[in-house]
C-alpha positions in Angstrom: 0.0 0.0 0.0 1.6 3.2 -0.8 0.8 6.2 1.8 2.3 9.9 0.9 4.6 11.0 3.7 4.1 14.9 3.5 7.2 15.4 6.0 9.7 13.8 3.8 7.5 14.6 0.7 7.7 11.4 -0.4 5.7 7.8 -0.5 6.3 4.9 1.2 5.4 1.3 1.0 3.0 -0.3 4.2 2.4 -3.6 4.8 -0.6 -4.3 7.0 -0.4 -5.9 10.8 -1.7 -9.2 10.8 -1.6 -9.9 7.3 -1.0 -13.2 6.6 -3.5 -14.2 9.4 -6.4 -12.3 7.4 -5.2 -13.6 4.0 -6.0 -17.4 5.7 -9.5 -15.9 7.7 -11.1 -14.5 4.5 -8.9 -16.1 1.3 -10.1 -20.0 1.4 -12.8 -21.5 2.9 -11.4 -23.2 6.4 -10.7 -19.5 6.8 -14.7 -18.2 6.0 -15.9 -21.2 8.0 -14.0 -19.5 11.4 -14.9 -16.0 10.2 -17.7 -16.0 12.4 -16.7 -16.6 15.7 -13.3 -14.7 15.1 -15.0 -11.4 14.3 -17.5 -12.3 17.1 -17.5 -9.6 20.3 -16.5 -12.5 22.4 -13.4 -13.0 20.4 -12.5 -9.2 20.8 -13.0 -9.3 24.4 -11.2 -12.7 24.6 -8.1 -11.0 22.6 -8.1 -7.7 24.6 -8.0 -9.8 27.7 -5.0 -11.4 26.4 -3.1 -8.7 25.6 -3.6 -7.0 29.3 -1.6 -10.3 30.6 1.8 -9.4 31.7 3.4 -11.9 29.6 2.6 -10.1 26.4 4.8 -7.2 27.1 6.9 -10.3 26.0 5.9 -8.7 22.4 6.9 -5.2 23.2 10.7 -4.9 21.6 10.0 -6.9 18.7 6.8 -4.5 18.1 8.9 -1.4 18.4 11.3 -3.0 16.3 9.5 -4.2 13.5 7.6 -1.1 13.4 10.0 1.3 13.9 8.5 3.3 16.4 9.9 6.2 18.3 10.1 5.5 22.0 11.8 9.1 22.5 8.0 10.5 22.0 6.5 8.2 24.5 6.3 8.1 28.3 9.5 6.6 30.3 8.2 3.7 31.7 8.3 -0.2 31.8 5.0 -1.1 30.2 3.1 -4.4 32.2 1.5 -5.1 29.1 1.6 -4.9 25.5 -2.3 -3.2 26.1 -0.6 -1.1 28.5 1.9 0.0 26.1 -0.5 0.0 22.9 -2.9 3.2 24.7 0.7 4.9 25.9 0.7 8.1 26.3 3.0 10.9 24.7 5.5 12.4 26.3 5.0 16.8 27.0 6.1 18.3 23.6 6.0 15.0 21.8 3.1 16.6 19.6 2.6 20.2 18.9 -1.1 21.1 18.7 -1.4 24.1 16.4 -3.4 26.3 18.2 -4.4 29.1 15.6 -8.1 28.8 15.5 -7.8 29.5 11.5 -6.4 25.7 11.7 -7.7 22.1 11.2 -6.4 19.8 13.0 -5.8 16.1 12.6 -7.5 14.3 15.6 -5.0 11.4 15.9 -2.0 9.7 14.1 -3.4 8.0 11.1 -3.6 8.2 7.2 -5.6 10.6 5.6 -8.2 10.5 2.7 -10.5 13.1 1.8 -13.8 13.0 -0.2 -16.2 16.0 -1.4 -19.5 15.1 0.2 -22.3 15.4 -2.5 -25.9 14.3 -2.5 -24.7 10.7 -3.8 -21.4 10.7 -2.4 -20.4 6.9 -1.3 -17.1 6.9 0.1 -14.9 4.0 -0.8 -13.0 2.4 2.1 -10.9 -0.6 1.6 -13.1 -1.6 -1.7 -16.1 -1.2 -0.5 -18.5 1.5 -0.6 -20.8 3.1 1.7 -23.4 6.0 2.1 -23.2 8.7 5.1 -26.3 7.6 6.2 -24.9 3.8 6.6 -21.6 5.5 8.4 -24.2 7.1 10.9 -26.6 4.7 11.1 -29.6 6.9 9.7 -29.6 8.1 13.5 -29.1 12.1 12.6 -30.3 14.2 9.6 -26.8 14.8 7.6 -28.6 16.8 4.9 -26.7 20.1 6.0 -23.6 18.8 4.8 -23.8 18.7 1.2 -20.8 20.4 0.2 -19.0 19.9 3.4 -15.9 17.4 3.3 -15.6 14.3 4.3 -12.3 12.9 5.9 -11.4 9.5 7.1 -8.7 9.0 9.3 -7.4 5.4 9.3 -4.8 4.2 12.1 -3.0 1.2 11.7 -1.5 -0.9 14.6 1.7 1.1 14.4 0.1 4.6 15.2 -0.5 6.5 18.6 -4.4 5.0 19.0 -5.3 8.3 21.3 -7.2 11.3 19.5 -8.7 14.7 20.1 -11.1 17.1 19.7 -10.5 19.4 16.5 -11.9 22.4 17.7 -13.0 23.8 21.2 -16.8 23.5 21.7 -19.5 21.1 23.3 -21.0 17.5 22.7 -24.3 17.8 22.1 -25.2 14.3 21.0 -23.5 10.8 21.5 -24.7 7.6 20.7 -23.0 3.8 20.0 -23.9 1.1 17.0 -22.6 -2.2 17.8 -21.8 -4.7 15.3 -19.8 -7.1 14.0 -16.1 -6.6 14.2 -14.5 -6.7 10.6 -11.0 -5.7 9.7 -10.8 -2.3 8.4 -8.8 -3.9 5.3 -8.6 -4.3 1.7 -8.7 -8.2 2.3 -12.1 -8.1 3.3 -13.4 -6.0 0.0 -16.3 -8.9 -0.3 -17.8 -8.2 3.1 -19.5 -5.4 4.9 -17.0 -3.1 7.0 -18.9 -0.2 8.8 -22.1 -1.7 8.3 -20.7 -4.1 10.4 -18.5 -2.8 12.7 -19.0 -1.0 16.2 -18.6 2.7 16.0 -19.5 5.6 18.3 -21.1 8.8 16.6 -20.9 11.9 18.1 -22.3 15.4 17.1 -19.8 18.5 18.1 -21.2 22.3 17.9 -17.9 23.4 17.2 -16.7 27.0 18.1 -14.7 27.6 15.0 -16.8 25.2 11.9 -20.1 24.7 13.3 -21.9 21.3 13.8 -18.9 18.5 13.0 -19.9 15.0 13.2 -17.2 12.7 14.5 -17.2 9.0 14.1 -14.9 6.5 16.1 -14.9 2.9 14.4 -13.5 -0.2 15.6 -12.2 -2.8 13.7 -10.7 -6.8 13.8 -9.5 -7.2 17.7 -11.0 -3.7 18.8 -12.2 -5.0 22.3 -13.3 -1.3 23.0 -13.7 2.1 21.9 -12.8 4.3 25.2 -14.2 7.6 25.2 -13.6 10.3 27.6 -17.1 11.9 29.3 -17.3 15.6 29.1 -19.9 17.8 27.4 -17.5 20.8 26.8 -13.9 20.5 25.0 -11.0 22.6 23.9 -8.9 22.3 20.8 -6.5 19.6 21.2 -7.9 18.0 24.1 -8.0 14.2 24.3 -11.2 12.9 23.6 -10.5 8.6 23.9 -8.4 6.1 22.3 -8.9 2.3 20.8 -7.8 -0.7 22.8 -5.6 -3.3 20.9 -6.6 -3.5 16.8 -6.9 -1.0 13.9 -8.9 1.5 13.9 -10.5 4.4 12.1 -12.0 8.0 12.5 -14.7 9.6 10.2 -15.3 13.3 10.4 -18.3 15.3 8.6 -17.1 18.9 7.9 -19.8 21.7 6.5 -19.8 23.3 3.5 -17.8 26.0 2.6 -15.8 25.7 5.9 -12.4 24.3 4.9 -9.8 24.6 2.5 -7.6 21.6 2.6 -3.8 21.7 2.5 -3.0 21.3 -1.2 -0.3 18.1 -0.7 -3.0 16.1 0.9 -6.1 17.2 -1.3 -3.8 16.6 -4.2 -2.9 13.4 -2.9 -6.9 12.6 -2.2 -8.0 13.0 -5.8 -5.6 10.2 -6.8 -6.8 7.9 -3.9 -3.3 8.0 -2.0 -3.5 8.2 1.6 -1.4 10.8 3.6 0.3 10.3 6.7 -0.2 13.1 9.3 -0.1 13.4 13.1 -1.8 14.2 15.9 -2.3 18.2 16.0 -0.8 18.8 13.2 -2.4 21.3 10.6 -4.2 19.8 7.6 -6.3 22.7 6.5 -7.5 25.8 6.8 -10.8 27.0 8.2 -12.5 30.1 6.3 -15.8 30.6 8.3 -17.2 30.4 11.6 -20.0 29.0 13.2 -21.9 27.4 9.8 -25.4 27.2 10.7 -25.3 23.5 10.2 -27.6 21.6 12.3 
């Protein structure tokens, strides 16, 4: 999978975590026939238990290793878990939060696509297509947003799995759609993937853009979607993180709100992902308060 790396200006090649495993669960048919309980919510639990054992920190170097990952950005501290170390927390000044309120944010680590939302808009993810009323479960009118932009973060099992809020503002409504747990992956392009998967939607009335609506969406070996409980946020603020798995972040923007930076709309229109982190800059609000409701 190639991803654009905006900070080096160049792409890079990804492989995905787990990939021979979900070649076997969805490429023959053994695999299909232990699809089911795999995906199954016991399963996630079952997994997420695993991983909070303190012999999987036994997984920890080789994980850093293979993955490259910088411990210099992360906490000091000996990890009694490889859950404990997969929700770790950065270190002060590991991200920088750009605070100009003229700037969008990017709520988490992750790769970034970006669609134009339009009255038929289905947004491609992993081969499969879906509408915005399937992404929200038809549970909130998204009428307003035609014209808005639609931007899906995905975070792979490498990435910093804790996220914020994009603008300051409050939470006006939250609710959760379980489902089945299917990898967020182009392996499983012949079966549902957010029909099927858990995902929390909430609605922000946003200081700087308006009414936002931000979707958290768990994936293969998601045990749980952690959220934070407040009703008033600033910029930057954590807001949750994903437990063990790969996971992804949908956010509704309204219309004429944003400009996107150039590099990653350029990068959107050819279907290339870009890599960005948390609180850094990815566009550029023009209005605010849109009277999107």
């Amino acid at each position: 999978m190639k991803i654009y790396n905006r900070s080096e200006k160049r792409y890079i090649e990804t492989e995905q975590y787990g990939q021979g495993k979900l070649q076997f669960l969805y490429g023959n048919v053994f695999g299909r026939c232990l699809l089911k309980p795999v995906i199954s919510p016991a399963a996630s639990r079952l997994y997420g238990r695993l991983q909070k054992r303190p012999r999987s920190a036994r997984k920890i170097p080789r994980f850093i290793e293979e993955y490259h990952i910088r411990t210099e950005d992360f906490e000091d501290t000996d990890y009694p878990s490889f859950h404990a170390f997969f929700i770790r927390k950065l270190r002060p000044g590991a991200r920088t939060i750009d605070s100009d309120p003229c700037s969008l944010i990017a709520p988490a680590d992750a790769k970034l696509l970006v669609y134009d939302i339009t009255d038929d808009l289905t947004v491609y993810i992993k081969g499969r297509s879906y509408t915005l009323r399937e992404l929200t479960g038809e549970k909130t009118d998204i009428s307003a947003f035609g014209g808005g932009l639609c931007l899906v973060y995905r975070l792979c099992m490498d990435d910093y799995h804790r996220y914020c809020f994009i603008d300051s503002g409050r939470l006006t409504q939250s609710y959760a759609i379980r489902g089945k747990l299917h990898t967020v992956s182009s392996i499983s392009k012949d079966h549902p993937i957010y029909q099927e998967n858990s995902r929390i939607v909430n609605v922000l009335d946003t200081d700087n853009l308006g009414t936002v609506i931000m979707i958290e969406v768990g994936a293969l070996l998601v045990g749980k979607i952690v959220n934070r409980q407040v009703t008033s946020f600033e910029k930057g603020e954590e807001k949750g993180y994903f437990e063990p798995g790969g996971s992804t972040i949908v956010l509704l923007l309204p219309p004429s709100a944003v400009r996107m930076d150039e590099d990653i709309a350029a990068e959107s229109r050819k279907g290339i992902e870009t890599a960005v982190r948390y609180g850094e800059k990815v566009g550029t609000i023009f209005a605010r308060k849109r009277d999107v409701k």
